[in-house]
C-alpha positions in Angstrom: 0.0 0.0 0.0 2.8 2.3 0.7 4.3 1.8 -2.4 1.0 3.0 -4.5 0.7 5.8 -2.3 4.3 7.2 -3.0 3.9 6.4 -6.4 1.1 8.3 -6.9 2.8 11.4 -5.0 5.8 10.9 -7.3 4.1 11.1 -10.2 1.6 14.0 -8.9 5.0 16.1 -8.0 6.7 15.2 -11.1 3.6 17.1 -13.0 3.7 20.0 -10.8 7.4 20.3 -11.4 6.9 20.1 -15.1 4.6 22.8 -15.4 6.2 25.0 -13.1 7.5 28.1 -15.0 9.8 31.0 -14.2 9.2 34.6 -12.7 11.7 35.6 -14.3 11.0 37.4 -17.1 14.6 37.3 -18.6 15.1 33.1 -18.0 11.8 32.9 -19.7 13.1 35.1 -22.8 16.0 33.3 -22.5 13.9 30.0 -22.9 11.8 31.3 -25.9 14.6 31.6 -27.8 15.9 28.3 -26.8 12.7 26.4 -28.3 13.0 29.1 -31.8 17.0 27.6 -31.9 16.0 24.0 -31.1 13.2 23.9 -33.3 14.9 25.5 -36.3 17.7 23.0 -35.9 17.1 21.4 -39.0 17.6 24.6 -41.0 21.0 24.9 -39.4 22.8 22.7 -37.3 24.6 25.7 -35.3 21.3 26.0 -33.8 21.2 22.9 -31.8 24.6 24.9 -29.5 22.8 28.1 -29.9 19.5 26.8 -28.4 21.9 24.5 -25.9 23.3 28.0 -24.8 19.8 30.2 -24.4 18.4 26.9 -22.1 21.5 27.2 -19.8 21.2 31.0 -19.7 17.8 30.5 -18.4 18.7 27.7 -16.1 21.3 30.2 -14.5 19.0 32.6 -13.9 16.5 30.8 -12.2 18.3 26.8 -11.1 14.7 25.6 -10.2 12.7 26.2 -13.8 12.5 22.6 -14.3 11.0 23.3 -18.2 14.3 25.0 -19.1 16.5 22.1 -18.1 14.2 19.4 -19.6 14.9 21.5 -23.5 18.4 21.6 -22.2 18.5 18.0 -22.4 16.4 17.2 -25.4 18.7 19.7 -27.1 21.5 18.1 -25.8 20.3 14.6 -27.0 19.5 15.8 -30.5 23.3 17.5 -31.3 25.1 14.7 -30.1 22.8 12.7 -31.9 22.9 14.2 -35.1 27.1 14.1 -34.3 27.2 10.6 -33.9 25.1 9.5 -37.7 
């Protein structure tokens, strides 16, 4: 039973985490830009280390937005990747 229960609370704080955004006005900006880099990626591969760079602006600015970190790592992911085919 204890096991359900702290399942459940992981996966209901895991949520809460995930949409969590920023106050901060300039970590968001920073994060907007992130996604524009990241998305247009396929247009130019310099874009993966641009986005890669706006995300960890962000995350410097405010350590806890969880959103920020998460594209970090997807962007991350997808230039090493596109490195390694």
């Amino acid at each position: 039973m204890v096991s359900v229960i702290a399942n459940e609370v992981i996966r209901v704080e895991t949520g809460r985490s995930l949409t969590r955004s920023t106050k901060d006005l300039r970590a968001y900006d920073y994060f907007l830009r992130g996604l524009y880099y990241h998305k247009t990626s396929n247009l130019d591969c310099l874009n993966h280390t641009k986005s890669m760079q706006q995300f960890k602006k962000a995350i410097e600015l405010d350590s806890q937005f969880v959103r920020a970190r998460v594209w970090y790592c997807c962007a991350r992911f997808a230039s090493w990747d596109k490195l390694t085919k």
